[in-house]
TIFI-161990 format. One record per residue (C-alpha): residue in one letter; y, x, z. Coordinates in nm, 3 decimals. Each point is the difference from the previous one (the first is absolute). Last residue first. Layout:
<resn A yy Y xx X zz Z>
...
This chain:
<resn X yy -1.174 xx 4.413 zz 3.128>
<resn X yy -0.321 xx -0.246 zz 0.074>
<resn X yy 0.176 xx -0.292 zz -0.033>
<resn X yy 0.110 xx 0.139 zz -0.371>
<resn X yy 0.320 xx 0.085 zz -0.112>
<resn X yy 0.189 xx -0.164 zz -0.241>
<resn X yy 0.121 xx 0.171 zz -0.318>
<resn X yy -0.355 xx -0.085 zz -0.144>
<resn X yy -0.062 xx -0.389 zz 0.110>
<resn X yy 0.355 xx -0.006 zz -0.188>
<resn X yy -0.151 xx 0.157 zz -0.299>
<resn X yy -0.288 xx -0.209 zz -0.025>
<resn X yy 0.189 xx -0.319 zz 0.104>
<resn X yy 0.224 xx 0.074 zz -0.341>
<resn X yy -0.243 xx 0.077 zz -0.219>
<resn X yy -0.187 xx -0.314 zz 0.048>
<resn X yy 0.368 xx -0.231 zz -0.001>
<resn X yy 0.001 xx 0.177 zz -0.354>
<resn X yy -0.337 xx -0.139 zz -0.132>
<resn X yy 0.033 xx -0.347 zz 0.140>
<resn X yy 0.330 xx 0.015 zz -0.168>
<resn X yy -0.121 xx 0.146 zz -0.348>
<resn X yy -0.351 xx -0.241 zz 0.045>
<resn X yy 0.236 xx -0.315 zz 0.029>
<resn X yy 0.238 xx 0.128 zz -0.245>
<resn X yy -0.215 xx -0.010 zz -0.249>
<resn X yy -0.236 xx -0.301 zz 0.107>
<resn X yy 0.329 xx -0.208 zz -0.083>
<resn X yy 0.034 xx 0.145 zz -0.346>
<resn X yy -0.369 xx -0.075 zz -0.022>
<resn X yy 0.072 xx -0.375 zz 0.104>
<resn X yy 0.312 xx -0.021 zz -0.226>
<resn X yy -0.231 xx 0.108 zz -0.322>
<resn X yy -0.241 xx -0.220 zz 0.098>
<resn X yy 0.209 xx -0.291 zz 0.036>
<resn X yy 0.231 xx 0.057 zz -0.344>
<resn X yy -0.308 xx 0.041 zz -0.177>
<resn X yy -0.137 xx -0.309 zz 0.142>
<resn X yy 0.323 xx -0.191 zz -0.027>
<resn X yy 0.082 xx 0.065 zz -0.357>
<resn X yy -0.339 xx -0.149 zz -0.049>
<resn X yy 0.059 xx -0.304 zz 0.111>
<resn X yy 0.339 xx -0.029 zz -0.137>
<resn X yy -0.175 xx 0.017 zz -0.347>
<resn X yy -0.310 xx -0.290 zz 0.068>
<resn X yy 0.266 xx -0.209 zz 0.151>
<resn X yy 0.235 xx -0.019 zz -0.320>
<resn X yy 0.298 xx 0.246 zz -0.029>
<resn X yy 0.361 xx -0.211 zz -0.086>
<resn X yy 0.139 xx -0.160 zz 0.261>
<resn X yy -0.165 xx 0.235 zz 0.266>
<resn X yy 0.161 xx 0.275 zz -0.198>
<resn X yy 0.338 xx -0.051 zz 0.220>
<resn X yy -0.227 xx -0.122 zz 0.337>
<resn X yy -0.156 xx 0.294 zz -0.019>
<resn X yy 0.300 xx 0.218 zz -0.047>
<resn X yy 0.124 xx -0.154 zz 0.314>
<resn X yy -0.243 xx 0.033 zz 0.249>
<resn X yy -0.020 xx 0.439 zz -0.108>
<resn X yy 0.367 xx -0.019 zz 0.058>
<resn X yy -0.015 xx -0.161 zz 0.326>
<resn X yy -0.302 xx 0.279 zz 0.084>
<resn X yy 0.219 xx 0.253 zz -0.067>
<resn X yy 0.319 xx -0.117 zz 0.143>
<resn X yy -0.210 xx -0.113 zz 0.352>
<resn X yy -0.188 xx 0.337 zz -0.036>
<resn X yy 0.342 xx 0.180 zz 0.012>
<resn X yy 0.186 xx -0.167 zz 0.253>
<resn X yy -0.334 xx 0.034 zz 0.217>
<resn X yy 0.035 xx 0.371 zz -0.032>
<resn X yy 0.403 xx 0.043 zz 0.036>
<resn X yy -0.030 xx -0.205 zz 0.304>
<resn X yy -0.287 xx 0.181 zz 0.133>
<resn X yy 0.130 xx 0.366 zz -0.054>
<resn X yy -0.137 xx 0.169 zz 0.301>
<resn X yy -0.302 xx -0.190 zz 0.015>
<resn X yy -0.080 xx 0.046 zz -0.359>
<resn X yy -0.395 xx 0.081 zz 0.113>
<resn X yy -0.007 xx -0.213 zz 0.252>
<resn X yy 0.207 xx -0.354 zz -0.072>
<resn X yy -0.057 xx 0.049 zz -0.342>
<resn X yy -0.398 xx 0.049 zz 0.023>
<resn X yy -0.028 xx -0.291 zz 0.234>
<resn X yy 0.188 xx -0.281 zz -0.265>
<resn X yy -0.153 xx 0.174 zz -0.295>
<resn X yy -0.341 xx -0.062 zz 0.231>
<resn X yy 0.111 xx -0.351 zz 0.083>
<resn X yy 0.127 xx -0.102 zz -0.313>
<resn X yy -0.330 xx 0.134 zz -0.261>
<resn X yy -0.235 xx -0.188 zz 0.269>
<resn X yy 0.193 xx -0.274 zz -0.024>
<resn X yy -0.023 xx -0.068 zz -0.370>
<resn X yy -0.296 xx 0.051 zz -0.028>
<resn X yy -0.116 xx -0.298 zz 0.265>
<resn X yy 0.274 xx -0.205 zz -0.150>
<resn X yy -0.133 xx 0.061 zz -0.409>
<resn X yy -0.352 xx -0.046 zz 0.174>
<resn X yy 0.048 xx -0.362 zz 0.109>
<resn X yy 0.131 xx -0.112 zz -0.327>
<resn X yy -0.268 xx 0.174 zz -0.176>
<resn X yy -0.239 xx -0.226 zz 0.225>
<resn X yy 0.218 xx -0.291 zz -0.060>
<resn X yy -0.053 xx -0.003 zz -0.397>
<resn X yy -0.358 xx 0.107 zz 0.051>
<resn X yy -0.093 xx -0.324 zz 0.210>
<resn X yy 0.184 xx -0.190 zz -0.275>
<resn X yy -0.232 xx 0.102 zz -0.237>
<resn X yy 0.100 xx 0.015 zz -0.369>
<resn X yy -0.282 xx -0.202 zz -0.220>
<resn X yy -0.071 xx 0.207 zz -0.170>
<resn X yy 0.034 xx 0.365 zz 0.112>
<resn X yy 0.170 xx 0.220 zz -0.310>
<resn X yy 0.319 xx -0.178 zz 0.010>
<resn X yy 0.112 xx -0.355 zz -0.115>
<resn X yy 0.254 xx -0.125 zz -0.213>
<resn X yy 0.085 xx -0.348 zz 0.091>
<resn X yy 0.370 xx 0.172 zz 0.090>
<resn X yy 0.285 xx -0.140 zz 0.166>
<resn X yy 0.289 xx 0.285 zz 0.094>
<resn X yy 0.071 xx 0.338 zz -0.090>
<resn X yy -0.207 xx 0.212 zz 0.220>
<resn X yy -0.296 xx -0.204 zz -0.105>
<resn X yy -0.002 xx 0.125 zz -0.304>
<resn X yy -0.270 xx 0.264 zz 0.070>
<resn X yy -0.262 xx -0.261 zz 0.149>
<resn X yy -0.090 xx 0.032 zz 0.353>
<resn X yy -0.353 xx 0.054 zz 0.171>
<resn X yy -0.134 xx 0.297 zz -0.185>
<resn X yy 0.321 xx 0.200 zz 0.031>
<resn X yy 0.134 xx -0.138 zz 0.317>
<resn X yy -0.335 xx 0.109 zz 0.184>
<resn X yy 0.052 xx 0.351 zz -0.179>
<resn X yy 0.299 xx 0.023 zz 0.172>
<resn X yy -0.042 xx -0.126 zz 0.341>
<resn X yy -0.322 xx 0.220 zz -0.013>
<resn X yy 0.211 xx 0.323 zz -0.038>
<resn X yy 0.256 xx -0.124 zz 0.248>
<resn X yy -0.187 xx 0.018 zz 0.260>
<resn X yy -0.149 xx 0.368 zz -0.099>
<resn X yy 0.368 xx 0.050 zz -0.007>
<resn X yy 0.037 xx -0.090 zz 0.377>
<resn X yy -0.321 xx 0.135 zz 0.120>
<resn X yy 0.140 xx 0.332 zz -0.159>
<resn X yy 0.347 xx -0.024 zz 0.195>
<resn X yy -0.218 xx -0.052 zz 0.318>
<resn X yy -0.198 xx 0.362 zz -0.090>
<resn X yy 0.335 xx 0.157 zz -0.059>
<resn X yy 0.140 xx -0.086 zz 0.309>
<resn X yy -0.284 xx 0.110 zz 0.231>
<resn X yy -0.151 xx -0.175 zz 0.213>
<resn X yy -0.011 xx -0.062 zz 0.403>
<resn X yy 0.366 xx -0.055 zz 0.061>
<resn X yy 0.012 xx -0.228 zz -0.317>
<resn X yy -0.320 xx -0.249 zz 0.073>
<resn X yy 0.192 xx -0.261 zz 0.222>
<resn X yy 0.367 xx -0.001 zz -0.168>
<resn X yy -0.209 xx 0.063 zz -0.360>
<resn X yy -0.207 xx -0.307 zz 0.095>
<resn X yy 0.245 xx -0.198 zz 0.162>
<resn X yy 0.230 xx 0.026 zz -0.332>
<resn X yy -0.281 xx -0.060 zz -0.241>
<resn X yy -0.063 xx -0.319 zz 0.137>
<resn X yy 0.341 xx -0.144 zz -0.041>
<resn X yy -0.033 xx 0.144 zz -0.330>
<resn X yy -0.278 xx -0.134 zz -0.059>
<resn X yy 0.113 xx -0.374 zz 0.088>
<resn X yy 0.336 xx 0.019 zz -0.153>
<resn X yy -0.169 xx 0.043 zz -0.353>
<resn X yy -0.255 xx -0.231 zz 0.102>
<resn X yy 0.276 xx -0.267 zz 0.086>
<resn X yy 0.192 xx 0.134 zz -0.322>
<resn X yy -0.313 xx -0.137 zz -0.226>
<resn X yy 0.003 xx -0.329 zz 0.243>
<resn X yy 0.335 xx -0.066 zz -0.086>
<resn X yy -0.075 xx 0.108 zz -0.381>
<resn X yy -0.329 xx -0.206 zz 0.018>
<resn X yy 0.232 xx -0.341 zz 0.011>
<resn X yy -0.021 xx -0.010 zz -0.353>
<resn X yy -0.357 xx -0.032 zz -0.011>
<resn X yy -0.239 xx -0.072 zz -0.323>
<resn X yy -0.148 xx 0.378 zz 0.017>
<resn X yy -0.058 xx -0.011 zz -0.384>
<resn X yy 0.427 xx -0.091 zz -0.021>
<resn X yy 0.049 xx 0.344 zz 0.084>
<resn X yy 0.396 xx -0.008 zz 0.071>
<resn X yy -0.058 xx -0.050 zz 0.385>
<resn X yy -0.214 xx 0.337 zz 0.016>
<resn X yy 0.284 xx 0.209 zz -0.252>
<resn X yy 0.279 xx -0.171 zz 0.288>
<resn X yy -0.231 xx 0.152 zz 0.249>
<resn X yy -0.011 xx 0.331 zz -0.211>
<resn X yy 0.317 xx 0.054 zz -0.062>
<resn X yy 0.292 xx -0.027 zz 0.214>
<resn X yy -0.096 xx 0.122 zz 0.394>
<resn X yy -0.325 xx 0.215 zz -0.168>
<resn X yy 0.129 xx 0.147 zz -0.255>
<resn X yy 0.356 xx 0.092 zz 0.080>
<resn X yy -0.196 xx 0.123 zz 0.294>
<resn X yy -0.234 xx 0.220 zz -0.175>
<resn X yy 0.223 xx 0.219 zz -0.218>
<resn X yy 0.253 xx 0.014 zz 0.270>
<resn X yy -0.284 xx 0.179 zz 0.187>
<resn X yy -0.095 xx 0.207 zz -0.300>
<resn X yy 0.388 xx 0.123 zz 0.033>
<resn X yy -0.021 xx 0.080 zz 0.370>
<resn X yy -0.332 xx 0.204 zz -0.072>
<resn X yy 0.121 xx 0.177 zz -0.314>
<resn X yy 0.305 xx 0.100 zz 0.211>
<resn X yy -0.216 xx 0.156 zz 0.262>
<resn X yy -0.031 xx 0.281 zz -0.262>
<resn X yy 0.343 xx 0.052 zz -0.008>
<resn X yy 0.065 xx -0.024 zz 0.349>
<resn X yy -0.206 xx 0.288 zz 0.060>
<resn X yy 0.116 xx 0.201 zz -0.239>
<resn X yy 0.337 xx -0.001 zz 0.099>
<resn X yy 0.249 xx -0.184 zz -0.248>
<resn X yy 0.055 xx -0.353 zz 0.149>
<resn X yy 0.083 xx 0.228 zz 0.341>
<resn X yy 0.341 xx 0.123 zz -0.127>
<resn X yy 0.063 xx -0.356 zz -0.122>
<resn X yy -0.027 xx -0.144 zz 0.311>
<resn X yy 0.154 xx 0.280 zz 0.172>
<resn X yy 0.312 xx -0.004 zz -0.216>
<resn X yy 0.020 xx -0.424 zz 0.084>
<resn X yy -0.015 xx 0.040 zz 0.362>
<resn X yy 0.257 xx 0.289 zz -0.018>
<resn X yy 0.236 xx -0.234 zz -0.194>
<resn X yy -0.036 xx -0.309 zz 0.302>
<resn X yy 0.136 xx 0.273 zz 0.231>
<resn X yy -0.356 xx 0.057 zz 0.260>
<resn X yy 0.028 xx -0.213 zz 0.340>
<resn X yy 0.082 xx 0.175 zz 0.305>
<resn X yy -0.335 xx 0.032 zz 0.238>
<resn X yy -0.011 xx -0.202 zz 0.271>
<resn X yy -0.205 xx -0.314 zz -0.149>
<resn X yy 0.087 xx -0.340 zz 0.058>
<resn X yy -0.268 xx -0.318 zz 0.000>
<resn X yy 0.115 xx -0.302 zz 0.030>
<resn X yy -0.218 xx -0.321 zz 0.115>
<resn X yy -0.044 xx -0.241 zz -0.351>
<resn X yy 0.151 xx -0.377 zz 0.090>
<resn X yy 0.173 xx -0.019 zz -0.321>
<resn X yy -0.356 xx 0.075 zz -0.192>
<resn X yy -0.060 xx -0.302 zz 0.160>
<resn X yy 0.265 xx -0.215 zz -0.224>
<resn X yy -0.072 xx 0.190 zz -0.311>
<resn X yy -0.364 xx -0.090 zz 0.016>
<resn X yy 0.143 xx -0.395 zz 0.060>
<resn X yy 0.174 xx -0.003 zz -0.301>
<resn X yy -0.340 xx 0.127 zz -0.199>
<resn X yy -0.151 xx -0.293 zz 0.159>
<resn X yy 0.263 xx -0.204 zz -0.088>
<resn X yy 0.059 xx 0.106 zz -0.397>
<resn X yy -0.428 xx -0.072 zz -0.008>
<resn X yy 0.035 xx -0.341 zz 0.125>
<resn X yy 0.289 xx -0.068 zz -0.253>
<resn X yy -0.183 xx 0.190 zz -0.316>
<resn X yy -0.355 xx -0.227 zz 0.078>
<resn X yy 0.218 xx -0.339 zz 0.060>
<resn X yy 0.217 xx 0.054 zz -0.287>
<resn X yy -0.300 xx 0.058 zz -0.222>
<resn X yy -0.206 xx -0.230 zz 0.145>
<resn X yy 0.255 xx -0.266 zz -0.072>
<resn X yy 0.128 xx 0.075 zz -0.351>
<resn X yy -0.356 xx 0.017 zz -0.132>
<resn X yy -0.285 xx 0.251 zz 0.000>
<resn X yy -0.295 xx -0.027 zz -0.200>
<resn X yy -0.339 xx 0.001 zz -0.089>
<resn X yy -0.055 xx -0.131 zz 0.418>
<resn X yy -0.344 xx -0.009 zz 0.209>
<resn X yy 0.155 xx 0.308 zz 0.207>
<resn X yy 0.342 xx 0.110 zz -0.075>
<resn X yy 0.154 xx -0.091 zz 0.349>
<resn X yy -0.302 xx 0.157 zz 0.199>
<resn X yy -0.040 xx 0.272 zz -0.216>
<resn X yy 0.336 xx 0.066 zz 0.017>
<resn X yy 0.012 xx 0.018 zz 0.418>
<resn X yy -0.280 xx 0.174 zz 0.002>
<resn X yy 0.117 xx 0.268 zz -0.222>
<resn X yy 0.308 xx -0.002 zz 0.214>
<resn X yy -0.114 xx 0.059 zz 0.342>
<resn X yy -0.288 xx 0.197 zz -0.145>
<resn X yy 0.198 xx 0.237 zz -0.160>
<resn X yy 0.231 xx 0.046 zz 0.250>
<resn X yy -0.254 xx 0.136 zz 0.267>
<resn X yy 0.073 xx 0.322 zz -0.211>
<resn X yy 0.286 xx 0.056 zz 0.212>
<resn X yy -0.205 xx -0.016 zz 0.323>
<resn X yy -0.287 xx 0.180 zz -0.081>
<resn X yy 0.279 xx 0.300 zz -0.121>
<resn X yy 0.203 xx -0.074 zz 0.276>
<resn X yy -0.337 xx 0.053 zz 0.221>
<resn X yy -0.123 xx 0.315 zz -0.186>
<resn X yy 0.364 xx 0.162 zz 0.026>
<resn X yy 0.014 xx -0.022 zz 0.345>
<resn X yy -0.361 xx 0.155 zz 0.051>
<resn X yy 0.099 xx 0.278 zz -0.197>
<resn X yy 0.319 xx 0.100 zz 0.093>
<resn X yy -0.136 xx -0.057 zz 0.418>
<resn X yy -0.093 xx 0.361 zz 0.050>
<resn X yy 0.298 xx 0.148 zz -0.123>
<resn X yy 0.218 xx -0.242 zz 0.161>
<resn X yy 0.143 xx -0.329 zz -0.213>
<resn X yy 0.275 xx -0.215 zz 0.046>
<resn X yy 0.242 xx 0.276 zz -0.172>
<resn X yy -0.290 xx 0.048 zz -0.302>
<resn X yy -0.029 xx -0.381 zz -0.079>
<resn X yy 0.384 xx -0.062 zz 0.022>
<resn X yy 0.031 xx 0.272 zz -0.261>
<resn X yy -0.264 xx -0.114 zz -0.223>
<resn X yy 0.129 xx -0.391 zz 0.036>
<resn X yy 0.372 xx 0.104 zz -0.093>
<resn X yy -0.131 xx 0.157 zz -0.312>
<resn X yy -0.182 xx -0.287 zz -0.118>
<resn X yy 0.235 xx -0.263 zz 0.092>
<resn X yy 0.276 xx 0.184 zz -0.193>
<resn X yy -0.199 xx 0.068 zz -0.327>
<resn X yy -0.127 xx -0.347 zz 0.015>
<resn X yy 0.333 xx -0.131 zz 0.013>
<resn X yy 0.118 xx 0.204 zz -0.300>
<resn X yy -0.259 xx -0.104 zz -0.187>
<resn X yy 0.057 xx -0.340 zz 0.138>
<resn X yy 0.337 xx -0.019 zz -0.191>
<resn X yy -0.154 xx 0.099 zz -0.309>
<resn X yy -0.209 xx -0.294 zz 0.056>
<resn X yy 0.297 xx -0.221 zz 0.057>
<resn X yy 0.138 xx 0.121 zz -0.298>
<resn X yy -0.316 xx -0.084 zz -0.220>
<resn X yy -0.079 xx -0.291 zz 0.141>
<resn X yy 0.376 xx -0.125 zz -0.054>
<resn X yy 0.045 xx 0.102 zz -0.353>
<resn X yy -0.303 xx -0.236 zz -0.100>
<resn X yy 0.111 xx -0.274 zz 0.223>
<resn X yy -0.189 xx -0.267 zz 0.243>
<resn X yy 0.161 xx -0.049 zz 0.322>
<resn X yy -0.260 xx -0.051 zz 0.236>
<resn X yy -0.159 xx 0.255 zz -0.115>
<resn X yy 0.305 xx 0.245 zz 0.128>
<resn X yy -0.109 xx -0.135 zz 0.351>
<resn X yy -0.268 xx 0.260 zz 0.028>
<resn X yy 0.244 xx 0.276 zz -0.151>
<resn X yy 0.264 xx -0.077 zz 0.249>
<resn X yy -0.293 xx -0.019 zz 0.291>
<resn X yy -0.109 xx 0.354 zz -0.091>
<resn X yy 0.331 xx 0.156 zz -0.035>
<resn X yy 0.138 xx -0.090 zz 0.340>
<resn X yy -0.303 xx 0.212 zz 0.119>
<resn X yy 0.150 xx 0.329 zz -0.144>
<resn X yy 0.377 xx -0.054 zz 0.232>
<resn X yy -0.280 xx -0.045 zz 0.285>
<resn X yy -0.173 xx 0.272 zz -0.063>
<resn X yy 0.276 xx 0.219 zz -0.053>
<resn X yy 0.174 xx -0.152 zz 0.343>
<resn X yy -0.347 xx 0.087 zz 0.168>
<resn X yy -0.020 xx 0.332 zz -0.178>
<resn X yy 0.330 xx 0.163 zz 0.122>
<resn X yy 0.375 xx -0.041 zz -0.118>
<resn X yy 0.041 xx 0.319 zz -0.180>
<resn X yy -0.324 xx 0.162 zz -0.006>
<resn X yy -0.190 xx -0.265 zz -0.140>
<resn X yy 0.282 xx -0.058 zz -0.241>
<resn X yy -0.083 xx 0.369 zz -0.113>
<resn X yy -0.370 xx -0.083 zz -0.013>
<resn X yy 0.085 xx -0.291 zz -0.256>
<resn X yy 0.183 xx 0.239 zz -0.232>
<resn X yy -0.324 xx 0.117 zz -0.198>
<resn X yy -0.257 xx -0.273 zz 0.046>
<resn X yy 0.273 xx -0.181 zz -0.185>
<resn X yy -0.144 xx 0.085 zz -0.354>
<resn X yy -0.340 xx -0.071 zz 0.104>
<resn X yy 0.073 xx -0.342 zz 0.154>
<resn X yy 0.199 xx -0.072 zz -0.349>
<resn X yy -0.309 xx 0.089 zz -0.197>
<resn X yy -0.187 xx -0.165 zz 0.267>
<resn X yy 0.173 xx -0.376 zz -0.046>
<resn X yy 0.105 xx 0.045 zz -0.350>
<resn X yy -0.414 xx 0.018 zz -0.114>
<resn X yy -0.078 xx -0.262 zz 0.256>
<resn X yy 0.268 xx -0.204 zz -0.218>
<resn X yy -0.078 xx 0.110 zz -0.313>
<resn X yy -0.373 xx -0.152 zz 0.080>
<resn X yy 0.097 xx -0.326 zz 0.095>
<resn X yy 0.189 xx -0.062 zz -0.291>
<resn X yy 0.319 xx -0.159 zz -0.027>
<resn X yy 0.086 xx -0.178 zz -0.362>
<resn X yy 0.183 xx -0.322 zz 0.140>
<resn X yy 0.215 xx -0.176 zz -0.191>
<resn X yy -0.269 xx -0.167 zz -0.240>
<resn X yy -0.165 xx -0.156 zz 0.258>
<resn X yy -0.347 xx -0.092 zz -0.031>
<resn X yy -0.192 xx -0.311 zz 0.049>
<resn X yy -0.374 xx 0.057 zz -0.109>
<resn X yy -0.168 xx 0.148 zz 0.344>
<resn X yy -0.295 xx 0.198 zz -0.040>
<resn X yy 0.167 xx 0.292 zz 0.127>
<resn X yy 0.003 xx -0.108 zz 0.380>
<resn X yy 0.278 xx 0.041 zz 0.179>
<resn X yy 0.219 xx -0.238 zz -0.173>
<resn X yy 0.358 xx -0.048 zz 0.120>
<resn X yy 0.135 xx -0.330 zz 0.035>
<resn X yy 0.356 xx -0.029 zz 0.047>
<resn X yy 0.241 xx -0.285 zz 0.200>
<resn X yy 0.312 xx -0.062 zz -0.096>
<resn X yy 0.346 xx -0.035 zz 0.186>
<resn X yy 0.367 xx 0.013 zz -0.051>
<resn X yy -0.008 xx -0.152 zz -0.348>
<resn X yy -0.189 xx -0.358 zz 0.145>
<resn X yy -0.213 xx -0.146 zz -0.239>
<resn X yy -0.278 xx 0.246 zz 0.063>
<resn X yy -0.140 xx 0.272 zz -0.222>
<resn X yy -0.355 xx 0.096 zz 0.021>
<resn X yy -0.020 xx 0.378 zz -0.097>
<resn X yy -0.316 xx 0.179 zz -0.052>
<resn X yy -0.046 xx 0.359 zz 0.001>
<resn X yy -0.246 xx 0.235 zz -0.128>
<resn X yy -0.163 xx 0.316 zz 0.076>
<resn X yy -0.134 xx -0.071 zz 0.359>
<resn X yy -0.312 xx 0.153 zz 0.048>
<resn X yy 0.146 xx 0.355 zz 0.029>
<resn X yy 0.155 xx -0.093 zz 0.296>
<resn X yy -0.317 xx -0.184 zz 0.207>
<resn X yy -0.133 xx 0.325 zz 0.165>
<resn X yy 0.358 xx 0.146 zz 0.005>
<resn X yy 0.140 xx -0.315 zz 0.194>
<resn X yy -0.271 xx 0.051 zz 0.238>
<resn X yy 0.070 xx 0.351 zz 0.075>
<resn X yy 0.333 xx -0.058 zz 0.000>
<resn X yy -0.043 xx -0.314 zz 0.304>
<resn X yy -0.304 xx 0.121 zz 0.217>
<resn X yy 0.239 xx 0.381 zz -0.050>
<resn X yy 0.318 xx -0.154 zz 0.238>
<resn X yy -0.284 xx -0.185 zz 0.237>
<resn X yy -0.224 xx 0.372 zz 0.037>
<resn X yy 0.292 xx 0.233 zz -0.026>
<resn X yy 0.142 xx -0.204 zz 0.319>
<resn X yy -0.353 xx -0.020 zz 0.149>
<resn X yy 0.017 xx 0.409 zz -0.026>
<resn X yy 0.273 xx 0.068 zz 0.093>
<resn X yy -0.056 xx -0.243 zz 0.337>
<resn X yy -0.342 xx 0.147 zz 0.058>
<resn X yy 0.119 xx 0.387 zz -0.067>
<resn X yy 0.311 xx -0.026 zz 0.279>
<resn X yy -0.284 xx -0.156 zz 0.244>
<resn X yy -0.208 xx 0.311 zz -0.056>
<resn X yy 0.306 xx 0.226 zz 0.063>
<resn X yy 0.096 xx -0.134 zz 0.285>
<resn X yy -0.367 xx 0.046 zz 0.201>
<resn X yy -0.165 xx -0.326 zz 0.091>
């Protein structure tokens, strides 16, 4: 086994263990707007109950988090940081950025433990940052353990790999949640303690990453910021940005909305459906990673990016008939247009928001690494900040826009990202045409 391939297996279980823990916390997040505290006699000690499930009476007064805001802090700050965090790259190199980044993860995992308005909110901001640095540090490391022929076959597995997270810790909630209408003190320690280890133990293997120096000299932390913003304005990037943002779009709703919106349908009688929502979730896009690593050499990107939205497409409209508009918000009897909701349809547009959702990565992934080859650090700086920012503004109106509204945000938001993407797709394809013509021109011939 060739360096490089072992470098990508141990990234990519790291990512896998450090993102089993976020993602899971973000699945259950915006189910937990209240706290419950449960003094004991001694001062130095008490023990708190925090309610996971909205149904549950006690509230806290001092607490006023919401899940939402906090996704919404998480990738505005990510955004925001997406623009210094390739300068720390350069500085002290992408395994001490990714470690620095992972640090993040299991503060913000533990946070919960520790239940305070100010304190979600900062340690959120905090994993912006984090997220930013991880990010960044990955892209690079991904590119100097890669070859041009292997780019694409590395980033298939860590992208199987990462996404192996949301089964871990779907699983792992469904498990816990299932048969229950709510969670007391001891779950919920248990479930945040178990998932503060396992993201523990990511950081710990991402310790034992091989290095991987380059030759050339590093760029001044400045020039890497100029270029990145010199590129934001070409027309290609431009366009592309309606593709990064749509995929913000979609994984704001995916990763926070719609299992939580599943769980919140009382009609479907399950609680424990959000694990096994995010299971399907993790399950296509699992899927959706070996199918674009086995299917990319032979098609073209454009047609994958198309299977993708076409995904989506029926993930949508199966939310709309299947879920109730209020869902979003928490509890609802209200029902949608199918009655009774189907379960079967619930996990089916679960499944299909992963499958789409890889197909979009993968080919955004393969068109940066060609197409912006020269400038890949400035390029996946930039969809990272635009696609962040995309993430975030969902989760911002996401506390206010009912199902039936986001839903259709996303569809014009998907197709207008997938022609973008088709755009420069057909402009490159076009270009690379007119350049093999000319050069089978200059050459001479066999014959000659």
């Amino acid at each position: 086994m060739d360096r490089g391939l072992v470098s990508i297996l141990v990234l990519g279980i790291s990512f896998m263990f450090i993102f089993t823990a976020f993602q899971t916390m973000c699945n259950i997040e915006v189910r937990m707007p209240k706290l419950f505290y449960v003094n004991c006699k001694k001062k130095s000690a008490f023990a708190v109950q925090k309610t996971v499930l909205s149904s549950i009476t006690h509230e806290s007064n001092d607490f006023s988090g919401d899940g939402y805001v906090s996704l919404a802090i998480i990738y505005g700050s990510f955004a925001i940081c997406n623009w210094i965090a390739p300068s720390v790259v350069t500085l002290i190199g992408p395994r001490s950025t990714m470690l620095i980044g992972s640090l993040t993860y299991c503060a913000f995992t533990a946070s919960f433990l520790i239940p305070r308005t100010w304190l979600l909110y900062v340690s959120s901001a905090l994993l912006g940052l984090g997220a930013a640095l991880m990010w960044n540090g990955q892209g690079v490391y991904l590119s100097r353990a890669s070859s041009l022929t292997t780019i694409s076959r590395n980033s298939a597995i860590f992208w199987a790999m990462l996404q192996g997270s949301m089964l871990m810790g779907n699983a792992f909630v469904w498990h816990e949640f299932s048969g229950k209408t709510e969670v007391d003190a001891t779950t919920r320690c248990f479930l945040i303690t178990t998932l503060v280890a396992v993201a523990l133990l990511g950081v710990f293997i991402l310790l034992t990453l091989p290095s991987h120096s380059v030759s050339q000299q590093a760029a001044h932390p400045l020039a890497i910021m100029k270029g990145a913003l010199e590129l934001l304005i070409t027309p290609h990037m431009v366009f592309l940005s309606f593709t990064f943002f749509y995929t913000g779009l979609e994984l704001s709703f995916f990763s926070g909305v719609y299992s939580p919106s599943v769980g919140f349908t009382k009609s479907l009688g399950a609680k424990h459906l959000v694990g096994l929502s995010g299971i399907c979730v993790g399950l296509g896009e699992v899927l959706g990673g070996v199918v674009c690593g086995i299917i990319g050499p032979k098609w073209r990107r454009d047609g994958i990016v198309l299977i993708g939205y076409v995904a989506h497409a029926v993930a949508f409209v199966c939310a709309l008939i299947n879920l109730p508009d209020k869902a979003v918000f928490g509890d609802t009897d209200t029902i949608s247009l199918l009655v009774p909701p189907s379960i079967s349809i619930a996990l089916l547009a679960a499944f299909l928001l992963g499958f789409g959702d890889a197909c979009f990565n993968t080919q955004i992934i393969a068109m940066l690494a060609s197409v912006f080859a020269a400038q890949s650090a400035d390029a996946f700086a930039l969809f990272r900040f635009v696609q962040s920012f995309g993430a975030s503004m969902s989760f911002a109106y996401s506390t206010v826009l009912g199902l039936r509204v986001q839903l259709a945000i996303l569809a014009v938001a998907g197709a207008l990202g997938t022609l973008a993407f088709w755009r420069i797709e057909w402009r490159t394809k076009i270009f690379n045409v007119n350049i093999e013509d000319m050069e089978k021109k200059r050459l001479p011939s066999a014959e000659d």
